[in-house]
DRENDRENPA-608219 format. One record per residue (C-alpha): residue number from 1; residue in one letter; chain; x, y, z. Coordinates in steps of 0.001 Angstrom, whole numbers, plus 500000, padded with zeros to 6 digits. Each point is the difference from the previous one (the first is absolute). Example, Ala and Ser with C-alpha at 12.3 -4.5 7.8 and 13.67 -1.06 7.14 Angstrom:
{1, "A", "A", {512300, 495500, 507800}},
{2, "S", "A", {501370, 503440, 499340}},
***
This chain:
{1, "X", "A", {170673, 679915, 557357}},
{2, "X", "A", {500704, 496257, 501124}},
{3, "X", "A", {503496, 499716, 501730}},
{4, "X", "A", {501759, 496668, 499347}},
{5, "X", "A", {500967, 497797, 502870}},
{6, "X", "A", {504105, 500757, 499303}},
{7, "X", "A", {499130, 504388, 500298}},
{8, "X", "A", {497888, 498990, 503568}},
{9, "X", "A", {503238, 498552, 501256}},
{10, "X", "A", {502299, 502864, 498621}},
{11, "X", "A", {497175, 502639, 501720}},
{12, "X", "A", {499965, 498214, 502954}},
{13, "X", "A", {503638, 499262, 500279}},
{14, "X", "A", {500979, 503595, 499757}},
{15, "X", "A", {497521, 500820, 502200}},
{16, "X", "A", {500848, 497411, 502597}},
{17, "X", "A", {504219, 501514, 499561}},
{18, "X", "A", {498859, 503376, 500704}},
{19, "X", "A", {498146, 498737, 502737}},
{20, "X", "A", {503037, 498622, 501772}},
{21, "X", "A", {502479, 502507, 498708}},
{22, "X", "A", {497669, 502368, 501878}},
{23, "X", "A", {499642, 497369, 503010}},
{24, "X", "A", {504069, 499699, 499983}},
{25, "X", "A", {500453, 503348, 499396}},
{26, "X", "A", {497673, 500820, 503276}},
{27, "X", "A", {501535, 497346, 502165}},
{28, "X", "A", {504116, 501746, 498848}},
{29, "X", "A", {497962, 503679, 501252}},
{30, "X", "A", {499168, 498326, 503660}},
{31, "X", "A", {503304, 498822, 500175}},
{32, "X", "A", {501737, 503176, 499002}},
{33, "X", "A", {497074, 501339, 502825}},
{34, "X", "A", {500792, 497638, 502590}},
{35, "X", "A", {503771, 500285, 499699}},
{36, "X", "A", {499772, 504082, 500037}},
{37, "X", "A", {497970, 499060, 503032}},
{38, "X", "A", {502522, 497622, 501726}},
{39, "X", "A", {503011, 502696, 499101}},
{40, "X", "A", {497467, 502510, 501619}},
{41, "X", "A", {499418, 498234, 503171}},
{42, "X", "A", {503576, 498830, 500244}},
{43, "X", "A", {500871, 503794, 500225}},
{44, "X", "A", {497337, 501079, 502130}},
{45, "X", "A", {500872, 497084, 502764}},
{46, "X", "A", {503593, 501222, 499960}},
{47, "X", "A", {498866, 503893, 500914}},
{48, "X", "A", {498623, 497960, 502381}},
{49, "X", "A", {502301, 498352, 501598}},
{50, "X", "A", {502656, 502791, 499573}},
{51, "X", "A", {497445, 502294, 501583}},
{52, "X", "A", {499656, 497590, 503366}},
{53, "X", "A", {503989, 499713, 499983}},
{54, "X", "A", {499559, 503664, 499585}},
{55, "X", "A", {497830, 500120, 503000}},
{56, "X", "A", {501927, 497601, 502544}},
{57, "X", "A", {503267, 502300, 498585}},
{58, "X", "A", {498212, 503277, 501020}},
{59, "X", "A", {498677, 498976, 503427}},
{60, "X", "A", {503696, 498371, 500778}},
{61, "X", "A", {501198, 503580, 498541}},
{62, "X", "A", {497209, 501406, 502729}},
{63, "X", "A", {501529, 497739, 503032}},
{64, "X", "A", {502926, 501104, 499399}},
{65, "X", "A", {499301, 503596, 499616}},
{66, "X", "A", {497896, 499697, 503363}},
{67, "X", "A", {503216, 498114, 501317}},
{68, "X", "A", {502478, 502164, 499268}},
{69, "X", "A", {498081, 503173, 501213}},
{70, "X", "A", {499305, 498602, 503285}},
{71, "X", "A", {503715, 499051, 500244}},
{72, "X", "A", {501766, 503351, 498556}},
{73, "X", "A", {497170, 502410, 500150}},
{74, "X", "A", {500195, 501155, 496783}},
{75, "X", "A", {497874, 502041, 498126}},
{76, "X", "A", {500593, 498791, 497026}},
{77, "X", "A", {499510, 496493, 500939}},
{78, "X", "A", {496320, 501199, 500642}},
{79, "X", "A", {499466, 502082, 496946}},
{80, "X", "A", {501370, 496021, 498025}},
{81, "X", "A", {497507, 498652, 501955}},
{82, "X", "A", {497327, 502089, 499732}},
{83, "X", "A", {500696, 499636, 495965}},
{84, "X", "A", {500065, 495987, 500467}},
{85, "X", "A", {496332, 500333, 500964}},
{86, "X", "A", {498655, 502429, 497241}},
{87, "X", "A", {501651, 497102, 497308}},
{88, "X", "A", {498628, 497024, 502183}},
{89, "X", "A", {496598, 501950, 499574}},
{90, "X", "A", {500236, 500145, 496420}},
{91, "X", "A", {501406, 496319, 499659}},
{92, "X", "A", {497404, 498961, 501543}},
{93, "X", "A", {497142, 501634, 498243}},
{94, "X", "A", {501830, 499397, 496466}},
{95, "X", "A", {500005, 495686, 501258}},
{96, "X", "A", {496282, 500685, 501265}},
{97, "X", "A", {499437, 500729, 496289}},
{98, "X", "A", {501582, 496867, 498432}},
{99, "X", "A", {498508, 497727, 502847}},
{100, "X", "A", {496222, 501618, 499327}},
{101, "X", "A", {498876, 496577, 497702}},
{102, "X", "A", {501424, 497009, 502461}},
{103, "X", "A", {497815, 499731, 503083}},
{104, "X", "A", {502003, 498176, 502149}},
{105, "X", "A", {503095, 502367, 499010}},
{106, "X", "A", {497848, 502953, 500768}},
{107, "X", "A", {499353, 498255, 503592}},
{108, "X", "A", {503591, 499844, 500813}},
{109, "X", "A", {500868, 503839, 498849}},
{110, "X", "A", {497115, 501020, 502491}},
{111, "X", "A", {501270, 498234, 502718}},
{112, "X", "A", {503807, 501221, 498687}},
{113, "X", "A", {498486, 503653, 500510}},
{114, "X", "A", {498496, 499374, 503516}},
{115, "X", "A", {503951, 498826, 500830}},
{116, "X", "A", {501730, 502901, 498284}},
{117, "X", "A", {497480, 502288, 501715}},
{118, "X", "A", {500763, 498091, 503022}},
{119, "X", "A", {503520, 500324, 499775}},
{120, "X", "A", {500148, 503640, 498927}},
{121, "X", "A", {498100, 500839, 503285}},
{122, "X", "A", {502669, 497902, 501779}},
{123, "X", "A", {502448, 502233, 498280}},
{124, "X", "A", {498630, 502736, 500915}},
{125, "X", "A", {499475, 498773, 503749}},
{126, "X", "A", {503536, 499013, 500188}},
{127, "X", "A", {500742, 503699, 498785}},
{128, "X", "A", {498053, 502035, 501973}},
{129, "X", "A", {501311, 497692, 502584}},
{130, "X", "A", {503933, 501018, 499377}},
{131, "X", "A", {498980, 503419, 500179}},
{132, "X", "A", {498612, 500185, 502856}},
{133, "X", "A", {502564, 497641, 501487}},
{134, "X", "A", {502847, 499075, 498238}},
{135, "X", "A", {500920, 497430, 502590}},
{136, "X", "A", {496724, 498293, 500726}},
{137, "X", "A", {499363, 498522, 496341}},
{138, "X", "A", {503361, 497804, 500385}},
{139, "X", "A", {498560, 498211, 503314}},
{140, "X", "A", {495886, 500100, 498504}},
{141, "X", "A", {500344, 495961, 498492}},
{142, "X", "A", {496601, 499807, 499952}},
{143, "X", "A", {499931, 502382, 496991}},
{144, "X", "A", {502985, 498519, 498466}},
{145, "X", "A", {498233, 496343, 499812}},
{146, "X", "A", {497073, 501671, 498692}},
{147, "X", "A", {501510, 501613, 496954}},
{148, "X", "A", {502228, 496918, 499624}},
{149, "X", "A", {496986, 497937, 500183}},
{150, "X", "A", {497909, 502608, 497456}},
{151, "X", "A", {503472, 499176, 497695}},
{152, "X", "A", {499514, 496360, 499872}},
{153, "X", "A", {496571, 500113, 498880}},
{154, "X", "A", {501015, 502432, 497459}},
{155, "X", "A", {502390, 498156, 498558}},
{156, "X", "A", {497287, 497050, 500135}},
{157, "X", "A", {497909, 501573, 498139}},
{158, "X", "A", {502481, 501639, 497453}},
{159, "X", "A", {501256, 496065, 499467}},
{160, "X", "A", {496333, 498612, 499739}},
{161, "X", "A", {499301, 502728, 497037}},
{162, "X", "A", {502828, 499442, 498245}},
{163, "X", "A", {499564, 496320, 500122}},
{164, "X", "A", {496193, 499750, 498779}},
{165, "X", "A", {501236, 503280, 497182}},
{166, "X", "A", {502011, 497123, 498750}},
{167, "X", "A", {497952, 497326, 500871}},
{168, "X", "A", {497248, 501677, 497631}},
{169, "X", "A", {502441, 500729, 497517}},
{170, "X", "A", {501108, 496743, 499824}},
{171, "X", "A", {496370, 498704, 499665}},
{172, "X", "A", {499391, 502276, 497008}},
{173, "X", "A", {503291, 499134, 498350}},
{174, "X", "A", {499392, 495825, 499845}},
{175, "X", "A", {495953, 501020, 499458}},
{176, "X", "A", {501282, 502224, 497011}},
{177, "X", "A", {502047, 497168, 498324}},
{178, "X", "A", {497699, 497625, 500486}},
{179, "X", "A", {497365, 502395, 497809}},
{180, "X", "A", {502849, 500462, 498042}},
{181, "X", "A", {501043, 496664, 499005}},
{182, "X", "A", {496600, 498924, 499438}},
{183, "X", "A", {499304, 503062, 497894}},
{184, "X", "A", {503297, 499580, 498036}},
{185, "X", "A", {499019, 496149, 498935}},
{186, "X", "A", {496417, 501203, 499011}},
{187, "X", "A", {501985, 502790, 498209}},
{188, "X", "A", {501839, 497143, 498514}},
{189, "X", "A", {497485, 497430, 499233}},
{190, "X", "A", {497957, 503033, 498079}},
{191, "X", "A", {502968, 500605, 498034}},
{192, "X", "A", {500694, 496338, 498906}},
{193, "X", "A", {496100, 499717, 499404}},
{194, "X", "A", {499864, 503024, 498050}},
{195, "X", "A", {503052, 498851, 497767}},
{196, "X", "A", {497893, 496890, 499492}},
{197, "X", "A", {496948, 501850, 499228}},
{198, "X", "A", {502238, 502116, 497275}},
{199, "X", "A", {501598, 497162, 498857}},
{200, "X", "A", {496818, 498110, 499180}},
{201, "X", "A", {498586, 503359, 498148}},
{202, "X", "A", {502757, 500309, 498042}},
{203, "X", "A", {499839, 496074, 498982}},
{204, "X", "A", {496419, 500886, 498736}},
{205, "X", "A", {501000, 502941, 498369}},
{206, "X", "A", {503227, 498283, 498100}},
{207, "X", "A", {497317, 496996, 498816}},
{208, "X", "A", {497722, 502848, 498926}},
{209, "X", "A", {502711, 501414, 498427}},
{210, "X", "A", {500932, 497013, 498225}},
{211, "X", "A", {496566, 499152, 499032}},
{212, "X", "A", {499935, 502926, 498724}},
{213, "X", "A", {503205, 499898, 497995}},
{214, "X", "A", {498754, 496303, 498627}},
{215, "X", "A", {496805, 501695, 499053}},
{216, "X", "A", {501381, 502819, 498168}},
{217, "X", "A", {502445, 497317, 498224}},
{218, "X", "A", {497054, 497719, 499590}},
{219, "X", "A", {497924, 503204, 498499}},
{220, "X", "A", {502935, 500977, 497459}},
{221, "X", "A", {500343, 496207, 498841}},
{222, "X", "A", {496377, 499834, 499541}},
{223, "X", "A", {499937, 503415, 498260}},
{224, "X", "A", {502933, 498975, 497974}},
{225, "X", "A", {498189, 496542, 498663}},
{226, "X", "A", {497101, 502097, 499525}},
{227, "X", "A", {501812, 502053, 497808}},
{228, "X", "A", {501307, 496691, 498251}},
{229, "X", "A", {496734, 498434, 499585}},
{230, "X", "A", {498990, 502888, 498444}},
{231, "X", "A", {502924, 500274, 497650}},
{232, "X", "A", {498971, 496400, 499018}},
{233, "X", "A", {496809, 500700, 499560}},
{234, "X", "A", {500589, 502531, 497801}},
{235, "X", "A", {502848, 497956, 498522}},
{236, "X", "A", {497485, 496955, 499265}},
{237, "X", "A", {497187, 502504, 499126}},
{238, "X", "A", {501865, 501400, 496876}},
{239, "X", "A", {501226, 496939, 499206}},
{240, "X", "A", {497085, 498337, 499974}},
{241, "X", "A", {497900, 502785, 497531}},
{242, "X", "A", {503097, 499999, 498050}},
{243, "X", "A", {499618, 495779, 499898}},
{244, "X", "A", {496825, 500110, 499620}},
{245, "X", "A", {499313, 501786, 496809}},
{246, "X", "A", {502224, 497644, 497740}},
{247, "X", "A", {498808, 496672, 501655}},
{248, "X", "A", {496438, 500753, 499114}},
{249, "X", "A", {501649, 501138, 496517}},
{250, "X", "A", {501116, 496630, 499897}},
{251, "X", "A", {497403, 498016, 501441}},
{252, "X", "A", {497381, 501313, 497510}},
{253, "X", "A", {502056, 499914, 496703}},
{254, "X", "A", {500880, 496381, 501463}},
{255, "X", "A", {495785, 499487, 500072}},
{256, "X", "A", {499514, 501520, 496398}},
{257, "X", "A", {502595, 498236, 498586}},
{258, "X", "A", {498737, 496764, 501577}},
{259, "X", "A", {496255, 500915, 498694}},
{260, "X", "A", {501615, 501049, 496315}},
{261, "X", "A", {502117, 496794, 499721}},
{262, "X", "A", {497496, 497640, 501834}},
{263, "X", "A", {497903, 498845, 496778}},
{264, "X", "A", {502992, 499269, 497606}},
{265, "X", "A", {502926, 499149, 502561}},
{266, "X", "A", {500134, 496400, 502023}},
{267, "X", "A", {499351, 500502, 503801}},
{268, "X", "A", {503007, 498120, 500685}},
{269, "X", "A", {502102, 502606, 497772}},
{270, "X", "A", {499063, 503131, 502437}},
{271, "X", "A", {501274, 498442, 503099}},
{272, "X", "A", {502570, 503014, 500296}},
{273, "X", "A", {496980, 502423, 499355}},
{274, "X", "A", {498735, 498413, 503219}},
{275, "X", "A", {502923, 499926, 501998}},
{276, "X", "A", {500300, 504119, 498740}},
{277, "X", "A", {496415, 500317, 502065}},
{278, "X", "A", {500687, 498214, 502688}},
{279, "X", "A", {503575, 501486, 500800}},
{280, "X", "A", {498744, 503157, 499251}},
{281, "X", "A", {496786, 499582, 502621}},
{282, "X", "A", {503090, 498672, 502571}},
{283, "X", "A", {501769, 502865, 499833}},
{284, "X", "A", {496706, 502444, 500354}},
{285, "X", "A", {498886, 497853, 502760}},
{286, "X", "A", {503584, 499969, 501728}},
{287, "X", "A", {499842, 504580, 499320}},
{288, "X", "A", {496754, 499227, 502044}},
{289, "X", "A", {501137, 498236, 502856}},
{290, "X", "A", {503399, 502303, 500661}},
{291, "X", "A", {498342, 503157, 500033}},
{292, "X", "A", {497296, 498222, 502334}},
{293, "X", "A", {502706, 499331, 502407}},
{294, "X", "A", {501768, 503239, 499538}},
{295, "X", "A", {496694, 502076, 500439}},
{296, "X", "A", {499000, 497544, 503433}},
{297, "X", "A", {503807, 500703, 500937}},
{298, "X", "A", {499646, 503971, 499456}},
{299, "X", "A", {496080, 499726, 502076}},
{300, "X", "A", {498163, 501122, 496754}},
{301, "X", "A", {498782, 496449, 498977}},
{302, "X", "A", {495710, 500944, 501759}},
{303, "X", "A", {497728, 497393, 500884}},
{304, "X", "A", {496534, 501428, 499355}},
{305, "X", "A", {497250, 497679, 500743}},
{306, "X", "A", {496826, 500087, 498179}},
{307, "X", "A", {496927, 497401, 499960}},
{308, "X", "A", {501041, 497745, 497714}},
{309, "X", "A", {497686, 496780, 498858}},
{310, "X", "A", {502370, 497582, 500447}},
{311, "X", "A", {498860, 497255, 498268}},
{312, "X", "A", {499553, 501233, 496466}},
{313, "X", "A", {503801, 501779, 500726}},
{314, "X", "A", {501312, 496396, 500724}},
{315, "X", "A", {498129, 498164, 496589}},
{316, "X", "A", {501402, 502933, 497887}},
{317, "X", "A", {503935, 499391, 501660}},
{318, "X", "A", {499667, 496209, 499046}},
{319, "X", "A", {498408, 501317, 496373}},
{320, "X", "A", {502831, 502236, 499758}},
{321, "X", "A", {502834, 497183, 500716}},
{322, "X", "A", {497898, 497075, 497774}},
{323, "X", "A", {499217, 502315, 496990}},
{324, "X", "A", {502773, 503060, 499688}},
{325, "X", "A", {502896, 497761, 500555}},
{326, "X", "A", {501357, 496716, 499165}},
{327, "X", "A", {499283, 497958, 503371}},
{328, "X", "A", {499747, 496678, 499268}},
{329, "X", "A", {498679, 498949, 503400}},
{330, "X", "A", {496688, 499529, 501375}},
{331, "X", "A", {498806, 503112, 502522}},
{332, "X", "A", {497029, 498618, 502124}},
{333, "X", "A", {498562, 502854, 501909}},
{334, "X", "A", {497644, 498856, 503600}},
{335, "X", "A", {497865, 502316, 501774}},
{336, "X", "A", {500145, 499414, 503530}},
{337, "X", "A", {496975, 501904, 501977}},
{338, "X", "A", {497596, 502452, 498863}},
{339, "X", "A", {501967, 503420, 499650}},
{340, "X", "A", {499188, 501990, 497455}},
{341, "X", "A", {501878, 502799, 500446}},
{342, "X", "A", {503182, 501085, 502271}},
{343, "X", "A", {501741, 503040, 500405}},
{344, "X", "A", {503467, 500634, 497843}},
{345, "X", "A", {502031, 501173, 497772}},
{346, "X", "A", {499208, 498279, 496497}},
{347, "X", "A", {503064, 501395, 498538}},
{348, "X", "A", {502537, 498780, 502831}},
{349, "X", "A", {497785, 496726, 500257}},
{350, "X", "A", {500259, 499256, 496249}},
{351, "X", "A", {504571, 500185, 500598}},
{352, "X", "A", {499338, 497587, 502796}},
{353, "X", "A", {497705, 497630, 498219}},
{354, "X", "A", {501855, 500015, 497519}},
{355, "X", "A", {503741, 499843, 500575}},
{356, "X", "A", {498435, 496712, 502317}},
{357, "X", "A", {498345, 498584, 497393}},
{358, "X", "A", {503054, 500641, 497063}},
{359, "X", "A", {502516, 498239, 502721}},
{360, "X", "A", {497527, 496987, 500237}},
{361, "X", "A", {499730, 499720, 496554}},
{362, "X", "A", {503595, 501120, 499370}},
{363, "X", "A", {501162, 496868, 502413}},
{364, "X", "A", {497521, 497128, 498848}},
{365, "X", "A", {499972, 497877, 497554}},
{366, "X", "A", {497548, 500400, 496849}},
{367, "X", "A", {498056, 497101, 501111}},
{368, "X", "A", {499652, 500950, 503524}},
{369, "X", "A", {496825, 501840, 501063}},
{370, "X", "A", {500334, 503757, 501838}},
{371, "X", "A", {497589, 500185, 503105}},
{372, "X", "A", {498255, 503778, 500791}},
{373, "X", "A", {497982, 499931, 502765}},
{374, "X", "A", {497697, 502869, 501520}},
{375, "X", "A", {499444, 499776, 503538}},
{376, "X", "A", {497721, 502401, 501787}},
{377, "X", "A", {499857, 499907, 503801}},
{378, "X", "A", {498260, 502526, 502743}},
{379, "X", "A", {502266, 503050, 499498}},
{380, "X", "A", {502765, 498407, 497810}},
{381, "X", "A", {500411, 499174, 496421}},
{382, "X", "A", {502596, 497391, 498884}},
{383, "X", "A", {501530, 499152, 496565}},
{384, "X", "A", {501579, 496758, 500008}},
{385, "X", "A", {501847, 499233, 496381}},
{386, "X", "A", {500998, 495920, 500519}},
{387, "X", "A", {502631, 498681, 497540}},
{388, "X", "A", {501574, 496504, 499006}},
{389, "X", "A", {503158, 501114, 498650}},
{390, "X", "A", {503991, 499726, 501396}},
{391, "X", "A", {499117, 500752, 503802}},
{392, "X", "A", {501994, 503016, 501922}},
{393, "X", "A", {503072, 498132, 502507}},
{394, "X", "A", {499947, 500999, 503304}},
{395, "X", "A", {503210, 502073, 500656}},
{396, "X", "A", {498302, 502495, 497173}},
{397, "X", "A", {496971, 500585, 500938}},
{398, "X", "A", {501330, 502713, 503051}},
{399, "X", "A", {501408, 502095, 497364}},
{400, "X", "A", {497097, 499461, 497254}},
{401, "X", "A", {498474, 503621, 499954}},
{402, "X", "A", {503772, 501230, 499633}},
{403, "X", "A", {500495, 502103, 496743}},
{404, "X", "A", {502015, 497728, 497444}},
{405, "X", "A", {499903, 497167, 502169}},
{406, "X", "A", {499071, 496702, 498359}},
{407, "X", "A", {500256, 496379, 501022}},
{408, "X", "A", {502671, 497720, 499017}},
{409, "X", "A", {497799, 497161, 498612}},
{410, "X", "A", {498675, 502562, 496981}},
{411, "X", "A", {502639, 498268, 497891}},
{412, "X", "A", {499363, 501919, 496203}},
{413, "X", "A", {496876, 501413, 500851}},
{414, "X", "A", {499981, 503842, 499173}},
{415, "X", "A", {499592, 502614, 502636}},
{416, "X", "A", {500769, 503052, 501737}},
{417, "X", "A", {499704, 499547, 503533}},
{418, "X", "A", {497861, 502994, 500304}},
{419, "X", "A", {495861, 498493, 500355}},
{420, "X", "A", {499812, 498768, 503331}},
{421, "X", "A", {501863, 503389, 501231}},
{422, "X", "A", {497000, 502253, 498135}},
{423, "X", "A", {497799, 497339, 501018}},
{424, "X", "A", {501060, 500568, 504333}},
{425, "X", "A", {500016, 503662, 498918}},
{426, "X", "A", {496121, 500087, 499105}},
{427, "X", "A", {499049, 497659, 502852}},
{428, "X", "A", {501853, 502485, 502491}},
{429, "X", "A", {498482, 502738, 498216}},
{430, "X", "A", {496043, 497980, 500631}},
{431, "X", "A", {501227, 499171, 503771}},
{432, "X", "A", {499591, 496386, 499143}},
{433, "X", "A", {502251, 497226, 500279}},
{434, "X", "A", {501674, 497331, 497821}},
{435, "X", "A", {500555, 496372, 500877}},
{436, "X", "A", {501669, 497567, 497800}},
{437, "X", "A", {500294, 495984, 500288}},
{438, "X", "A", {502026, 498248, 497702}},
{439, "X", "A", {501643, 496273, 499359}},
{440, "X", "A", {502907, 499826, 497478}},
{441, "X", "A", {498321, 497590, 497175}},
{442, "X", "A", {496755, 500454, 501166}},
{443, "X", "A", {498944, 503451, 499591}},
{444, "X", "A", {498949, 503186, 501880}},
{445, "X", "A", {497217, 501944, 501435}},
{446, "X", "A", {500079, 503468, 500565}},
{447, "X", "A", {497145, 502199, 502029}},
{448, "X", "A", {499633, 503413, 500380}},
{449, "X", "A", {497594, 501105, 503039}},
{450, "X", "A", {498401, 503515, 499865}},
{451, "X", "A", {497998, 501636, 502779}},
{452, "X", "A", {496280, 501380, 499029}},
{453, "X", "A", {500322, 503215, 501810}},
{454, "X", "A", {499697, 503113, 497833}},
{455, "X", "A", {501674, 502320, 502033}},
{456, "X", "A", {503513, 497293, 500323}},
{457, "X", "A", {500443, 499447, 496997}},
{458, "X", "A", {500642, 503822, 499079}},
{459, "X", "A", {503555, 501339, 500095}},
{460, "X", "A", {500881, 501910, 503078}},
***
């Protein structure tokens, strides 16, 4: 199955919104990630820096221990101590563990080990010192510089870790917004493009929808005058059998009347016999030419083409006209070109011949003469019926093939309106084309052009 252009851009427009709803949606996760992340690290670099504060408080705690044992000589002093350097052990193994993925941070606790190791064996000098001779460690400054010394670097060190803990952290944080604020206007831009993206597949859906409704409306109007042709059809149908029956009634007891009373009545005396025939052939030709338009109006008027000799159809029109009825002009038929034969529909030719032909006559005056020209070309035949008569003004001659439409110069001349209309009915229903050129007072020309290809001039 074909896909129209308009279902392409609805497929690929929801296609392209779940894209960056899923792009969006993506982008919100690694934020949600990265921010988790930040919250994480925030609270890891404050055990951090809690547990080095916790450090420099313990080995102050130790120094003063060792202090105040040296002083007092209390036990208990050295049990505190002794305690102060199990938790500095454990401090520093538990910062050892939080320092493991920062190299140069790792560098400094190694060298902050090698002090505290350093300064525990001062401790432990000064100690064993004191008890062996409680006097001598007040006057041994050597060892007192030494562990004062040992502090400073210490503290040093303590300071420098703290400061690059929140020298990293600080690095992270401004590194994390920066991802974050870039992430949050991509987050934005696919949201405003994805609105646009919905927007625009929900324009083509409401036009689809409204084509749609206009079809449908379009679909019920056309059933409905369907329907009505129909009705008319079968309106002008009945009417016409019912017609029909009692006009021939009338025309023939009109024609055996004329025959009876003929030989023993003056012509002149059955001039209302006449007028009898001839209003009753008006009326059966007038039946004819409604239900033609009602049946091309309901599609059941068929154009069925068959090879027709052409010629001999035109001579017996012009016989018909000059010898059945009571034209009083001159018909002068002209081959043009050596056709002999054409495809189409004799029965639909003879109501356009004809219906030409009666409004040339119809139009003209008695003395004028009525021009029917056959015209065969490669591929095309034309009829061209030429007349002298009262001309067709210009301002009618858009709305000539319009049912019950007649020109305003007809003055008393008797008509319906309805021939041309049959007449652009049968040329539709051929494919071929009508062209008219007329001068008020000098007369008009009508030509009907009809394409020589079997298969177009068949109904679809």
């Amino acid at each position: 199955m074909k896909w129209s252009m308009e279902r392409k851009w609805i497929t690929g427009g929801f296609g392209l919104a779940l894209v960056m709803m899923s792009v969006v949606n993506g982008i919100s996760y690694q934020n949600a990630i990265q921010l988790k992340e930040s919250a994480k690290r925030v609270k890891e670099t404050n055990a951090v820096i809690k547990n080095i504060n916790n450090i420099s408080a313990t080995l102050t705690d130790a120094e003063s221990e060792r202090r105040g044992y040296i002083l007092f000589g209390d036990p208990d002093e050295l049990e505190r101590y002794d305690k102060a350097i199990a938790d500095l052990k454990r401090q520093i193994n538990q910062l050892q563990r939080s320092l493991a993925d920062t190299q140069s941070q790792k560098q400094r606790l190694d060298k902050l080990q090698l002090l505290i190791t350093q300064r525990q064996e001062l401790f432990e000098q000064s100690i064993n010192q004191y008890q062996n001779s409680q006097t001598q460690i007040l006057t041994q400054t050597p060892l007192l510089n030494e562990i004062k010394q040992n502090w400073h670097q210490i503290s040093q060190l303590l300071t420098d870790l703290q400061t690059e803990e929140e020298r990293l952290l600080q690095t992270q944080v401004e590194q994390s917004q920066s991802n974050l604020q870039l992430r949050m206007l991509i987050e934005l831009l696919g949201t405003l493009l994805t609105f646009v993206v919905l927007f625009g597949v929900y324009a083509i859906l409401y036009r689809q929808m409204v084509k749609r409704q206009q079809a449908e409306v379009l679909q019920r109007t056309l059933a409905q005058e369907k329907e009505l042709s129909e009705l008319k059809l079968q309106f002008f149908s009945m009417v016409s059998h019912e017609f029909r029956t009692p006009l021939s009634l009338i025309v023939g007891s009109a024609q055996l009347l004329e025959e009876t009373l003929k030989p023993i009545v003056k012509p002149t005396k059955l001039k209302n016999l006449y007028r009898i025939q001839s209003s009753a052939k008006a009326m059966t030709k007038l039946l004819g030419d409604v239900l033609t338009l009602a049946r091309a109006d309901a599609g059941k008027l068929e154009c069925n083409p068959t090879l027709l000799e052409i010629q001999t159809f035109c001579l017996n029109l012009v016989e018909d006209f000059q010898v059945y009825s009571d034209t009083k002009q001159t018909i002068k038929f002209v081959r043009q070109g050596s056709c002999t034969h054409a495809w189409l529909d004799e029965k639909i030719l003879y109501s356009i011949l004809s219906n030409l032909l009666s409004n040339a006559i119809k139009y003209s005056s008695p003395e004028n003469t009525i021009y029917f020209n056959l015209i065969c070309e490669p591929d095309t035949i034309l009829f061209q019926v030429k007349d002298e008569g009262i001309g067709i003004a210009r301002e009618d001659i858009n709305k000539l093939y319009d049912p019950f439409i007649r020109g305003k110069n007809v003055r008393e001349v008797l008509g319906t309106g309805l021939g041309l209309a049959v007449v652009k009915k049968c040329v539709d229903l051929h494919k071929g084309e009508i062209f008219v050129e007329s001068e008020v007072g000098v007369g008009t020309t009508f030509t009907v052009r009809i394409p020589q290809f079997k298969d177009n001039t068949k109904n679809d």
